[in-house]
Structures are given as structure tokens and as C-alpha cells.
N, CA, C and O atoms as CSV, one atom per row, in Angstrom:
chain,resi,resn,atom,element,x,y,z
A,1,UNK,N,N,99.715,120.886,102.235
A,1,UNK,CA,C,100.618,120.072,103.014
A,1,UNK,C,C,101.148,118.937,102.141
A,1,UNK,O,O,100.453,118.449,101.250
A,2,UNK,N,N,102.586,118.459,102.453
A,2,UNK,CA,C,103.046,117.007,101.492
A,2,UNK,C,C,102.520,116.290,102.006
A,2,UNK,O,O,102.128,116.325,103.172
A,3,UNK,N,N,102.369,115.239,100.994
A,3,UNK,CA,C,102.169,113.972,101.322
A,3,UNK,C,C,102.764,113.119,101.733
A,3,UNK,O,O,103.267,112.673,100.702
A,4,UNK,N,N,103.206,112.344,102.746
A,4,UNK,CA,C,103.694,111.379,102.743
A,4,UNK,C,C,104.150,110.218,101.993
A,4,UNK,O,O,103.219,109.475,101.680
A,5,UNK,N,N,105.364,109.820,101.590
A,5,UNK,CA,C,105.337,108.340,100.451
A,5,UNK,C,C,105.201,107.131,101.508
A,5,UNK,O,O,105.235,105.950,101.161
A,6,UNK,N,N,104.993,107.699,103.252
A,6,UNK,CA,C,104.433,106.350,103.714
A,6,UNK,C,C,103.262,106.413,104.361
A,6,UNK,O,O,102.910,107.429,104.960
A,7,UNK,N,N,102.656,105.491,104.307
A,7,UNK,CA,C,100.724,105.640,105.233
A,7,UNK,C,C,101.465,105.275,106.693
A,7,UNK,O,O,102.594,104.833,106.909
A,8,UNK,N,N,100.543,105.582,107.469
A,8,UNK,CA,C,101.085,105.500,109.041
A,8,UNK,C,C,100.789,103.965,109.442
A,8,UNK,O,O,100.824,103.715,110.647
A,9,UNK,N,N,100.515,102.967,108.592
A,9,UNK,CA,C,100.714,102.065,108.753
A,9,UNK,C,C,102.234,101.382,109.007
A,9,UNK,O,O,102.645,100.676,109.928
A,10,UNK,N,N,103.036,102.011,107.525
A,10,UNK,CA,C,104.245,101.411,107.073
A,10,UNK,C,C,105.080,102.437,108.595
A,10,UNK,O,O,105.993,101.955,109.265
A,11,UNK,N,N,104.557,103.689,108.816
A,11,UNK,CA,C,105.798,104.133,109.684
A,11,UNK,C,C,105.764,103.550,111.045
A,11,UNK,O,O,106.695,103.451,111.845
A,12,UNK,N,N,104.424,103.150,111.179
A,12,UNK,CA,C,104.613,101.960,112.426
A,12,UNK,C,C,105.430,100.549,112.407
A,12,UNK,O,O,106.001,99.940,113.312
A,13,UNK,N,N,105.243,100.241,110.877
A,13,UNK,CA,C,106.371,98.660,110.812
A,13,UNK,C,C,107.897,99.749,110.643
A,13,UNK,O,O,108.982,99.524,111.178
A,14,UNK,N,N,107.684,100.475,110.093
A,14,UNK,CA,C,109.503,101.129,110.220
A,14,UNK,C,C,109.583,101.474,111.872
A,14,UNK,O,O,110.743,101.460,112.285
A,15,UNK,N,N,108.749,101.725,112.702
A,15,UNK,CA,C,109.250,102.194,113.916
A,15,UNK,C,C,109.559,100.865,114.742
A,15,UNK,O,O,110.488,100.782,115.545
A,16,UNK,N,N,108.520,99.666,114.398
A,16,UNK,CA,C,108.689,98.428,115.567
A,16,UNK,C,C,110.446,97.582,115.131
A,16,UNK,O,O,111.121,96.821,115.825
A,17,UNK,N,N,110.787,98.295,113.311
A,17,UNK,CA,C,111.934,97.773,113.066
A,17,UNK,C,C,112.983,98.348,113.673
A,17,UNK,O,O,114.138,97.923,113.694
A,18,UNK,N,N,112.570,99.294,114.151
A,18,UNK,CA,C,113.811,100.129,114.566
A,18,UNK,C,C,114.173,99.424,116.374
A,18,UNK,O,O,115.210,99.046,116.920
A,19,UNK,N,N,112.703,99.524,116.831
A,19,UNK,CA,C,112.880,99.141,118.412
A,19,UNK,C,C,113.928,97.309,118.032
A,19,UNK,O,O,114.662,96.700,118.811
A,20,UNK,N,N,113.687,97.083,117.118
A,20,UNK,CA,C,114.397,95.715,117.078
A,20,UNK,C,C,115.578,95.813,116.951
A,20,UNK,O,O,116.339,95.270,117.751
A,21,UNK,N,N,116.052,96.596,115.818
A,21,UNK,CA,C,117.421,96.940,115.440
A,21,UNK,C,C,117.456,98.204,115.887
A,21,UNK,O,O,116.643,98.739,116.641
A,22,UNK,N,N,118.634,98.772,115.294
A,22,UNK,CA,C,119.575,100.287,115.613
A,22,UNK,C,C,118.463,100.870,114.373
A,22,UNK,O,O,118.002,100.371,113.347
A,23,UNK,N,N,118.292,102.393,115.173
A,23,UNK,CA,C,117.433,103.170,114.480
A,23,UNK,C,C,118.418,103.597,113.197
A,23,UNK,O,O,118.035,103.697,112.031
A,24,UNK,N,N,119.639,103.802,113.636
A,24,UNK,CA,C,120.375,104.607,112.353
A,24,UNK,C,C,120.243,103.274,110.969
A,24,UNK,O,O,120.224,103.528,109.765
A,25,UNK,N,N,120.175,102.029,111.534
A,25,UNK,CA,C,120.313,100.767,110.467
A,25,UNK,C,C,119.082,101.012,109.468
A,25,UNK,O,O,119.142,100.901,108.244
A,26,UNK,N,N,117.656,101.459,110.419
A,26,UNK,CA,C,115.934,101.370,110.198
A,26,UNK,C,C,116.162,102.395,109.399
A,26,UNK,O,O,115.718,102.268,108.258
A,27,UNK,N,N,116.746,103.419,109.663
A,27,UNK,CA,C,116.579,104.488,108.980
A,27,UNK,C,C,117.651,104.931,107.517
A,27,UNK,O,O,117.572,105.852,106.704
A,28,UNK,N,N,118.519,103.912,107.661
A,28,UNK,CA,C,119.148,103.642,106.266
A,28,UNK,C,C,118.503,102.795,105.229
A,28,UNK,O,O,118.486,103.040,104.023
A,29,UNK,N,N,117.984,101.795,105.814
A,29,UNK,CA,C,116.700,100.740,105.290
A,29,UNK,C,C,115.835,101.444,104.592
A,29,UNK,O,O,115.592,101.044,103.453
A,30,UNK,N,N,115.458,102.118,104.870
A,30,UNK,CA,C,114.244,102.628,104.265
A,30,UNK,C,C,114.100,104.405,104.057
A,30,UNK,O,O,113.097,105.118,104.045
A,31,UNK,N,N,115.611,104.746,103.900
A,31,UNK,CA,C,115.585,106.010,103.495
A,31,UNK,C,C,115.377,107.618,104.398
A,31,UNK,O,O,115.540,108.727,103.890
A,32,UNK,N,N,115.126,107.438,105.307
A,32,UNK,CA,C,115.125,108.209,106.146
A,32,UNK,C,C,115.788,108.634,107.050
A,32,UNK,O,O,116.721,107.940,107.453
A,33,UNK,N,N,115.458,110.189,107.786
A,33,UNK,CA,C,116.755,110.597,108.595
A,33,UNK,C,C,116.490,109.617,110.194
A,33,UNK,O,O,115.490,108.920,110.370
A,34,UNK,N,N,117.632,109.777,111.235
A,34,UNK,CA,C,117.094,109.164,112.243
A,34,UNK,C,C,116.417,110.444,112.576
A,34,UNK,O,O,115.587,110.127,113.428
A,35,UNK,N,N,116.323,111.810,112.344
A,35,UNK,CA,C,115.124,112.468,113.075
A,35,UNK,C,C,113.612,112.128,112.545
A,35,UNK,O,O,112.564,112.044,113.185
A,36,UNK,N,N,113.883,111.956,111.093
A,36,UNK,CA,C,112.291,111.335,111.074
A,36,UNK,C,C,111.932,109.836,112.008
A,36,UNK,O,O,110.721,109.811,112.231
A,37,UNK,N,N,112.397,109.042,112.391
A,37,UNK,CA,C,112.355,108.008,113.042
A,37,UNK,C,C,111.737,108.518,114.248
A,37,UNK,O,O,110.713,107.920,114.579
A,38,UNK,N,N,112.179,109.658,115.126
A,38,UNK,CA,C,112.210,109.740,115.973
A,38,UNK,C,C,110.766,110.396,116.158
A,38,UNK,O,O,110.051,110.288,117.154
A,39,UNK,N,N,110.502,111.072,115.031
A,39,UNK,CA,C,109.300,112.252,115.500
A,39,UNK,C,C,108.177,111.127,114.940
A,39,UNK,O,O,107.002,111.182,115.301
A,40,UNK,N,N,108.602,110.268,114.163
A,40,UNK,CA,C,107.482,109.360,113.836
A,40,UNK,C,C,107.515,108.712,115.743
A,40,UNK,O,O,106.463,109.061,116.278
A,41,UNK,N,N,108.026,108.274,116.290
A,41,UNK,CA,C,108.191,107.735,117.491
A,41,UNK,C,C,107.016,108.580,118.580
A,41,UNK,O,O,106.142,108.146,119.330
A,42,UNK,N,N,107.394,109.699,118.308
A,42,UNK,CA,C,106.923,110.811,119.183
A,42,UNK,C,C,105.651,110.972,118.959
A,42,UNK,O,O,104.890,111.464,119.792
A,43,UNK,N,N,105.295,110.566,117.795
A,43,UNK,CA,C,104.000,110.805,117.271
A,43,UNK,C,C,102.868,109.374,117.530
A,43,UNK,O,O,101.857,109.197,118.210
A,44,UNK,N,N,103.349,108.880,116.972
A,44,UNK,CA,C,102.850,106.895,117.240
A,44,UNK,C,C,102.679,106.169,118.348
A,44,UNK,O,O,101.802,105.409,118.761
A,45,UNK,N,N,104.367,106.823,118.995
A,45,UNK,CA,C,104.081,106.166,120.405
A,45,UNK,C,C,104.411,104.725,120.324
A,45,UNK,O,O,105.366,104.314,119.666
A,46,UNK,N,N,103.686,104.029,120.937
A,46,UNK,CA,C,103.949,102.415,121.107
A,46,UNK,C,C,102.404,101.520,120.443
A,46,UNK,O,O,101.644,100.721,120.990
A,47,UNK,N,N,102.422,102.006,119.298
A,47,UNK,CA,C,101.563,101.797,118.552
A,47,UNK,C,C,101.702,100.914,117.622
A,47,UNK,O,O,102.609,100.906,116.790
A,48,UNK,N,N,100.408,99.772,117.756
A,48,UNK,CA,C,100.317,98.662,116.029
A,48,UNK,C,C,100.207,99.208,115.024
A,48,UNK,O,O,100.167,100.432,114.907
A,49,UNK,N,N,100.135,98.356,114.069
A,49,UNK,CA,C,99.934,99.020,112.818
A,49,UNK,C,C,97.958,98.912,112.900
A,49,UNK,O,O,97.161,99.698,112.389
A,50,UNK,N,N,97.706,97.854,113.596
A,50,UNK,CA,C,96.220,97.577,113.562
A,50,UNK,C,C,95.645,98.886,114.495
A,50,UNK,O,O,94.525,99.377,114.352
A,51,UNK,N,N,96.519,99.273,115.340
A,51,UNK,CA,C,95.719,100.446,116.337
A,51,UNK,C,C,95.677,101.981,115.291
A,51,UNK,O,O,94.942,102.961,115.414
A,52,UNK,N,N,96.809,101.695,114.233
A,52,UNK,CA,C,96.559,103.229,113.819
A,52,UNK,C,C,95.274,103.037,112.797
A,52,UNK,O,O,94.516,103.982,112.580
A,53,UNK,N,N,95.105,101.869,112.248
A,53,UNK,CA,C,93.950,102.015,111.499
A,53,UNK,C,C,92.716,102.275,111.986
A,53,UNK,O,O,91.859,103.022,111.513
A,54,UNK,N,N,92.663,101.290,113.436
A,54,UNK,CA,C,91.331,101.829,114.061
A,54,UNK,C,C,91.618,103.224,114.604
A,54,UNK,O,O,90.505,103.628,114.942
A,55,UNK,N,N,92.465,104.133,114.858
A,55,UNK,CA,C,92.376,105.255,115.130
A,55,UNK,C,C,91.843,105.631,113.804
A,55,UNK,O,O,90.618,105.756,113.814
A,56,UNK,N,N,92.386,105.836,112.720
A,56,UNK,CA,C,92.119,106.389,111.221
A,56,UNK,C,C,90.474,106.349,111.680
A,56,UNK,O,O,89.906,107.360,112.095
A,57,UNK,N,N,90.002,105.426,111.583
A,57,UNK,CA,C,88.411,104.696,111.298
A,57,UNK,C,C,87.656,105.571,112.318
A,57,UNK,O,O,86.863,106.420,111.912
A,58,UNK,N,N,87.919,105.354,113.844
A,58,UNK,CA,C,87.627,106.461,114.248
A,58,UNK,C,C,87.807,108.369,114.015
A,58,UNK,O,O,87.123,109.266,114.509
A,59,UNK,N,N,88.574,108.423,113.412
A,59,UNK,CA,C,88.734,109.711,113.569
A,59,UNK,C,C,87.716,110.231,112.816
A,59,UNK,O,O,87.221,111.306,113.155
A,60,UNK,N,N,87.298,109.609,111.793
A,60,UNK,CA,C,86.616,109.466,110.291
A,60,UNK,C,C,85.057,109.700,110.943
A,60,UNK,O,O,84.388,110.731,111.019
A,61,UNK,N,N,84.811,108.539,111.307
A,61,UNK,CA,C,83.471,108.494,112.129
A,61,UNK,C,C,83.063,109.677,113.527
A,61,UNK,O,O,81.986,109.944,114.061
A,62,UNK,N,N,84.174,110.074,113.720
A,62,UNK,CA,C,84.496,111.440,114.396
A,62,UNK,C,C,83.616,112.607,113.701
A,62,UNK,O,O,82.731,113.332,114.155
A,63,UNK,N,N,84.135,112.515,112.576
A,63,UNK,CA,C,83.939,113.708,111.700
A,63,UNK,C,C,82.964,113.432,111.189
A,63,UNK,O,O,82.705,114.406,110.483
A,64,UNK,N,N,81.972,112.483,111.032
A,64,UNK,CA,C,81.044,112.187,110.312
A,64,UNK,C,C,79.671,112.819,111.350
A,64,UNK,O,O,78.722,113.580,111.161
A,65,UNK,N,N,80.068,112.222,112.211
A,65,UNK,CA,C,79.067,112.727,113.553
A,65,UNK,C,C,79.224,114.330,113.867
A,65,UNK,O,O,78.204,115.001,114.026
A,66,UNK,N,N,80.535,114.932,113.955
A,66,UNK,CA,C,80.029,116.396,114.100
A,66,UNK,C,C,79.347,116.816,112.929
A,66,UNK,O,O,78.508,117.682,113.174
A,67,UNK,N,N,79.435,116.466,111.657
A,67,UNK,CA,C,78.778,117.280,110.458
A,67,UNK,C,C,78.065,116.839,110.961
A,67,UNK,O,O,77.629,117.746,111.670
A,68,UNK,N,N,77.334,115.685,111.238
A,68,UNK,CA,C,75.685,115.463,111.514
A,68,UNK,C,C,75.250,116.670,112.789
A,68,UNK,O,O,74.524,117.618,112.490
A,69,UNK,N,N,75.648,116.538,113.836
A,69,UNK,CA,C,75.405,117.102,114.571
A,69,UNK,C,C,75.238,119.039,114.833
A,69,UNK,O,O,74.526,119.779,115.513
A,70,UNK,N,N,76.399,119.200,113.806
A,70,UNK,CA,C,76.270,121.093,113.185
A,70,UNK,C,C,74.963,120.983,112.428
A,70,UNK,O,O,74.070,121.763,112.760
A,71,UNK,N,N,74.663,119.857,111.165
A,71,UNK,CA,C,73.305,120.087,110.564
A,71,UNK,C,C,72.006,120.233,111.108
A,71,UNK,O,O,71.103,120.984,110.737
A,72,UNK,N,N,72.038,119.185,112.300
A,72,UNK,CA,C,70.878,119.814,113.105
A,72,UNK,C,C,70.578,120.551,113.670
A,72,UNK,O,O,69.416,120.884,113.906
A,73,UNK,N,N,71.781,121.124,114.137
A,73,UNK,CA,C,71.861,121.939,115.533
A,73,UNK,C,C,71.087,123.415,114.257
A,73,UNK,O,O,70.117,124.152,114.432
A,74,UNK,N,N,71.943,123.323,113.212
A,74,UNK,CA,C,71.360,124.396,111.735
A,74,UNK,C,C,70.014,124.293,111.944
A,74,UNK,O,O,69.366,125.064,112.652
A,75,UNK,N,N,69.547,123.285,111.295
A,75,UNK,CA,C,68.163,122.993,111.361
A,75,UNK,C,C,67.075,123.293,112.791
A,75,UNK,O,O,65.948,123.779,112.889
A,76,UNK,N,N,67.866,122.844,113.584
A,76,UNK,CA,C,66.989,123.617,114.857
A,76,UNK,C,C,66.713,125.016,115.003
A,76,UNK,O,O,65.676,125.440,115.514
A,77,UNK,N,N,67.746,125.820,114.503
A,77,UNK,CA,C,68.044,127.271,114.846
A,77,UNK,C,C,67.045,127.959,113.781
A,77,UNK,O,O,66.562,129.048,114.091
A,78,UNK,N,N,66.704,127.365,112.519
A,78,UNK,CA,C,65.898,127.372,111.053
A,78,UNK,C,C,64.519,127.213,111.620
A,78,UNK,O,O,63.863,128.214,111.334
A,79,UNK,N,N,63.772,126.277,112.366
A,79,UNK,CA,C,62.666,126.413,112.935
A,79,UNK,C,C,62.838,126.944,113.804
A,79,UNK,O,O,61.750,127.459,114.062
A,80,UNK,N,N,63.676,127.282,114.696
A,80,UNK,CA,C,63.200,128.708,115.951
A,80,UNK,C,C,62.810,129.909,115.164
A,80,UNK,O,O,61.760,130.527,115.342
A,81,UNK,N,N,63.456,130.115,114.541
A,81,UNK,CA,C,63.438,131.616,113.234
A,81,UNK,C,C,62.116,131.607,112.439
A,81,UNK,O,O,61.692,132.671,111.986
A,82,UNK,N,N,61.368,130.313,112.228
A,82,UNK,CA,C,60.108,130.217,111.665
A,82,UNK,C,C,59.107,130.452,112.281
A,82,UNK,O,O,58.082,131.116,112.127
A,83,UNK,N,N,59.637,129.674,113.169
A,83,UNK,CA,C,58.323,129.568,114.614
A,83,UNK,C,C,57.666,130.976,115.164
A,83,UNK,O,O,56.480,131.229,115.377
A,84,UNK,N,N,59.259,132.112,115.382
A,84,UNK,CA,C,59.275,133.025,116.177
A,84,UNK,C,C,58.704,134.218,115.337
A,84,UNK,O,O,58.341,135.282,115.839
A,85,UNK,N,N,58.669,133.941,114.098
A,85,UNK,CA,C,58.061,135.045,112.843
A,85,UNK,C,C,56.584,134.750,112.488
A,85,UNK,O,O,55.837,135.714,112.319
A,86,UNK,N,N,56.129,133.553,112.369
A,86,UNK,CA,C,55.166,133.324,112.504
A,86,UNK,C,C,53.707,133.988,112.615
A,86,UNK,O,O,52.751,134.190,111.866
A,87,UNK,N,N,54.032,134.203,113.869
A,87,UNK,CA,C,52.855,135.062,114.406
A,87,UNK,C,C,53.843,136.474,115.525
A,87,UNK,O,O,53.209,137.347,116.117
């Protein structure tokens, strides 16, 4: 997938510039079509720049907890299989 040349920080200050001014102005400003404006819109919503980071942070800690949670659930299934051979 590309990368972005903006973090979803900056497309939140390009989107709150736009609700201020004319999107076609925001989107000459800073290089973009007004459809990217828009799907950034669609996507963000009515969003800070401080809310997408704590989303980021969460999402992160999201993912940190299911790997924890697949490893055990592994590990549980590893001693049933021991237990049950055993004897």
C-alpha cells in the first residue's frame, strides 16, 4: 500500500482548514484534489488532530492485547494436549 506524504494528523488540520475556508482554496493550498478532501472528510469525520492520535494509541494497544490474548489462549490449548496424553 502507498504511503501517505501526510500523517492523519496534518489531514485533520487540512480538513478543519477547509471547514473554514472553500475546500477548492484548502485543496489548492496544499496540493490536493477536492476529492481527496472529501474522502479524508468521510473518513475523519469531525475529528481533532488530538482525537486521531488517541485513536492511533488505541488502536496500537488494541493489537497489543489480542497478540497477548491468541498467546495464551495457544498456551492453554498446549497444556490440554499435555495433560490429555499424559496418562
Amino acid at each position: 500500500m502507498r504511503k501517505s506524504r501526510f500523517t492523519e494528523e496534518k489531514m485533520v488540520a487540512v480538513l478543519r482548514e477547509a471547514d473554514r475556508t472553500s475546500v477548492a482554496e484548502a485543496a489548492k493550498k496544499h496540493q490536493v484534489s477536492d476529492a481527496t478532501i472529501y474522502a479524508w472528510r468521510k473518513h475523519f469525520g469531525q475529528m481533532e488532530a488530538n482525537d486521531v492520535k488517541r485513536l492511533k494509541a488505541l488502536e496500537l494497544e488494541n493489537a497489543r492485547l489480542k497478540k497477548l490474548l491468541a498467546e495464551r489462549d495457544l498456551d492453554i490449548e498446549v497444556l490440554k494436549e499435555i495433560n490429555a496424553k499424559k496418562w
